[in-house]
C-alpha positions as CSV (number, residue, x, y, z in Angstrom):
1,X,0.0,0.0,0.0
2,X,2.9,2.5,1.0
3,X,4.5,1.8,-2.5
4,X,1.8,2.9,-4.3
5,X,0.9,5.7,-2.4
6,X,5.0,7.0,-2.7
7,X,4.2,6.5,-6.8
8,X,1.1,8.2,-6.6
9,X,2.7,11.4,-5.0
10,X,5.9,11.5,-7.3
11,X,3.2,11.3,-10.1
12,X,1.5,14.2,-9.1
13,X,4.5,16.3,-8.7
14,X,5.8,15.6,-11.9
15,X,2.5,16.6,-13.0
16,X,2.2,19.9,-10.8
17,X,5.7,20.5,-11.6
18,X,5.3,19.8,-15.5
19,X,2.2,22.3,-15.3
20,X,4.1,24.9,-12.7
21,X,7.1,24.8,-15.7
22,X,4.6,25.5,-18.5
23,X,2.9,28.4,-16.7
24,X,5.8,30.1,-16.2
25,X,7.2,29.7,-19.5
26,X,4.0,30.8,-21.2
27,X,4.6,33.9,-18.6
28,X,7.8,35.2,-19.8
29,X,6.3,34.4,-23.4
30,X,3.9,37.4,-23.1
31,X,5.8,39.1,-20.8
32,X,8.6,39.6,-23.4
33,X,5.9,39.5,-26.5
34,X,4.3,42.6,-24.5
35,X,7.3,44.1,-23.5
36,X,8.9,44.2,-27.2
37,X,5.4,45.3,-28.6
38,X,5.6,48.4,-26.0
39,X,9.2,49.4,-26.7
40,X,8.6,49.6,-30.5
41,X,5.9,51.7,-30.0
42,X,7.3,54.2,-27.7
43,X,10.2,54.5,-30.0
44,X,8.0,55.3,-33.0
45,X,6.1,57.5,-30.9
46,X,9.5,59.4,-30.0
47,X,10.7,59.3,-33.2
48,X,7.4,61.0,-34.5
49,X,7.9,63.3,-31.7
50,X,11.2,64.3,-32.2
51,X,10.0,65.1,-35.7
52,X,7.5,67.2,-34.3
53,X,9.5,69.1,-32.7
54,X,11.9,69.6,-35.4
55,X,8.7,71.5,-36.9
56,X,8.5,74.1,-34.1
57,X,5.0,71.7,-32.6
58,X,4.9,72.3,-29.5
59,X,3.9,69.7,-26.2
60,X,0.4,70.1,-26.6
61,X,0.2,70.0,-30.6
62,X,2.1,67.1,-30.6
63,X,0.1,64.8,-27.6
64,X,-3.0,66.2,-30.1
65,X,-1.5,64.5,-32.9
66,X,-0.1,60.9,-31.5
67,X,-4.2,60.7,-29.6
68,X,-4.9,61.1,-33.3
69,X,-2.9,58.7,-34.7
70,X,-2.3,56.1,-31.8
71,X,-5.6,56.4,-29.8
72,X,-5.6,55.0,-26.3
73,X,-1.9,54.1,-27.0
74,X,-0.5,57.0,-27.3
75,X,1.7,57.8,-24.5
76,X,0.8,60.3,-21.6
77,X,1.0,64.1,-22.0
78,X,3.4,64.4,-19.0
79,X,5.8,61.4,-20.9
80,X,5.4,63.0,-24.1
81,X,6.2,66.8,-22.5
82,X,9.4,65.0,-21.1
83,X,10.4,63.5,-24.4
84,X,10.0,67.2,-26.5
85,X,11.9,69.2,-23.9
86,X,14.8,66.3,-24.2
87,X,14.6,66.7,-28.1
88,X,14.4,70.9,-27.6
89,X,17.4,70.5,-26.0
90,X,19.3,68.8,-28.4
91,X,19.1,65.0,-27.7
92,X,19.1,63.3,-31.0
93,X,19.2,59.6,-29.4
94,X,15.2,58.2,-29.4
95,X,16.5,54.5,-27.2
96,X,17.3,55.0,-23.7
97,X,20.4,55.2,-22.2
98,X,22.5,52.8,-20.5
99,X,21.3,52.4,-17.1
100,X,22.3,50.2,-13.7
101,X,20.0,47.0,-12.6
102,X,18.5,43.9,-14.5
103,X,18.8,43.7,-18.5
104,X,16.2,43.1,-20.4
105,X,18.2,40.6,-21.8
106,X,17.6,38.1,-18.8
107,X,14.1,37.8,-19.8
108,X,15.6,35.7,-23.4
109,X,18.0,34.1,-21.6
110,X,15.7,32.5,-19.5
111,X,13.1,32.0,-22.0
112,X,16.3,30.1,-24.3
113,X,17.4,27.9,-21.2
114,X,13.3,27.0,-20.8
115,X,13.0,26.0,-24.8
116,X,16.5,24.5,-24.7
117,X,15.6,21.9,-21.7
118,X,11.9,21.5,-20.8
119,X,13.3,19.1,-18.0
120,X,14.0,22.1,-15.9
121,X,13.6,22.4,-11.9
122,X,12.6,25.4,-10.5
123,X,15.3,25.3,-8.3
124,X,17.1,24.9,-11.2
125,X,15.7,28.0,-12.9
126,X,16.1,30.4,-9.7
């Protein structure tokens, strides 16, 4: 009776843990789907308001414009103010710079190591 029951439980947490692994795998997926989404869409929205501001538009006009053409996704009027006082003052860059703390990078690294081996623990993974 004990032998079946120790079977019984290793079965489940291979099960749990199979299902615990695919859950966080589909996670990261749109995690980093989002996330890549969003950065390409804020830097066409800076590079449309650098342009902008290149024409003399000022923070106002050019919010007007990206609610025009971007809808509900067009970034904030306080975040699109930011971004044309940086280009007013000469920034030419439209990425962000190089700052301290966690890469995004991580996020494909652990995705690869995930696809790469599907055998993974959890302690493994952490």
């Amino acid at each position: 009776m004990m032998l079946k029951y120790q079977h019984f439980t290793a079965l489940l947490l291979l099960i749990y843990g199979s299902l615990f692994l695919s859950g966080i795998r589909y996670c990261l997926r749109v995690f980093w789907c989002a996330a890549t989404r969003m950065s390409e869409l804020e830097l066409e929205q800076r590079t449309n308001i650098k342009f902008l501001v290149k024409l003399g538009k000022s923070g106002n006009e050019t919010r007007e414009m990206l609610v025009q053409v971007y809808g509900d996704n067009a970034m904030k009027k306080t975040t699109v103010n930011k971004w044309v006082k940086c280009f007013s003052e000469g920034r030419e860059g439209v990425t962000d710079e190089e700052r301290s703390g966690l890469p995004a990078t991580s996020i494909a690294k652990i995705l690869q190591i995930m696809c790469e081996n599907r055998q993974l623990t959890v302690r493994s993974i952490a």
